[in-house]
Steps between C-alpha positions, in 0.01 A plus 500: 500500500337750236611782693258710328323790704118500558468786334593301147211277530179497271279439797625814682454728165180353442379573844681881445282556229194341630549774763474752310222394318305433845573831658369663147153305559493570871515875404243456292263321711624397832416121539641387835379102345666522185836673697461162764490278179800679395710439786414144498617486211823648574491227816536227248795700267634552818492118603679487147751677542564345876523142330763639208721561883434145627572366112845713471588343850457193379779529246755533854338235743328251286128380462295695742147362594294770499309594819097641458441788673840657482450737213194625651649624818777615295269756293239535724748649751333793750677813525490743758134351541417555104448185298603540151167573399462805745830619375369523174142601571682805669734607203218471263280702733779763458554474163835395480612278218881509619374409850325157365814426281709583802307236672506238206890546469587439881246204529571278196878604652490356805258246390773341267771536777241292735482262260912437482510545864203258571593196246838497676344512821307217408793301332687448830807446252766576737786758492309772255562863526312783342697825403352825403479670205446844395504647133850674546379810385418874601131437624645208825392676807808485717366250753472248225842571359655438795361165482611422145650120471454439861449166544316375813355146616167441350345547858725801574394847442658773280572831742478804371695767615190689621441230753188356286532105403324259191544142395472606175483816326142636567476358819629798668364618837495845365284629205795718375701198458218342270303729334642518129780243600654308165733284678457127516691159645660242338600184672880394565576097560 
């Protein structure tokens, strides 16, 4: 497996700095069209960076045909009633560059973590695991360090000790858990 973060990838930088450059414009003129354009754009990195998941899962349980339809509801994932695109209508509104790159981070995130945790779903290769990862350092909240090299069943759940539960990093019930998460799975035979 690469083992590489997210955050290492050219697509996520170049959507980072398309970011900026889009809130720049929209303060300039705001253009709800050209901001929708954006964010289907950022759809399709997303997508992207959803198949590099399935691809690195591949590497663990083999040849994976890939499914239509299950990076879309991957990145097009409602929040708290917000589509993606209302999440980032509202930062923008506000004027909050950190608030769309908060938003780019924790999506293209979980997005790649779907991925791993959807192409071994789909491989129905028998006996996998997935264990959780965190980046070891000062910056793990402490309900993902307490999860560090758990390994669980690929249809078990990691528990945190706050009572909130994911398949995969990002998947977590509560925001807390996912906004600005850097963790990430890896698959065990």
């Amino acid at each position: 497996m690469r083992n590489s973060m997210v955050m290492q990838w050219d697509e996520l930088n170049i959507l980072r700095d398309s970011a900026v450059d889009m809130i720049r414009n929209q303060k300039k003129k705001r253009d709800p069209e050209e901001l929708d354009r954006w964010c289907e754009y950022m759809d399709f990195v997303l997508c992207l960076i959803y198949d590099y998941g399935w691809k690195d899962a591949e590497e663990i349980v083999g040849i994976v045909p890939f499914k239509d339809g299950l990076d879309d509801k991957a990145v097009n994932l409602d929040i708290d009633g917000e589509t993606f695109k209302d999440r980032i209508h509202k930062q923008v509104d506000e004027d909050s560059l950190e608030g769309v790159l908060r938003i780019i981070d924790t999506e293209a995130h979980r997005d790649y973590n779907a991925g791993i945790f959807d192409a071994a779903t789909q491989s129905k290769v028998p006996g996998i695991k997935k264990r959780f990862n965190t980046m070891l350092d000062n910056r793990v909240r402490d309900t993902h360090d307490y999860l560090e090299g758990m390994e669980v069943g690929l249809n078990d759940r990691f528990y945190t000790y706050d009572g909130d539960s994911a398949r995969y990093p990002g998947d977590f019930s509560l925001a807390s858990n996912n906004v600005n998460c850097r963790c990430w799975i890896t698959l065990v035979r």
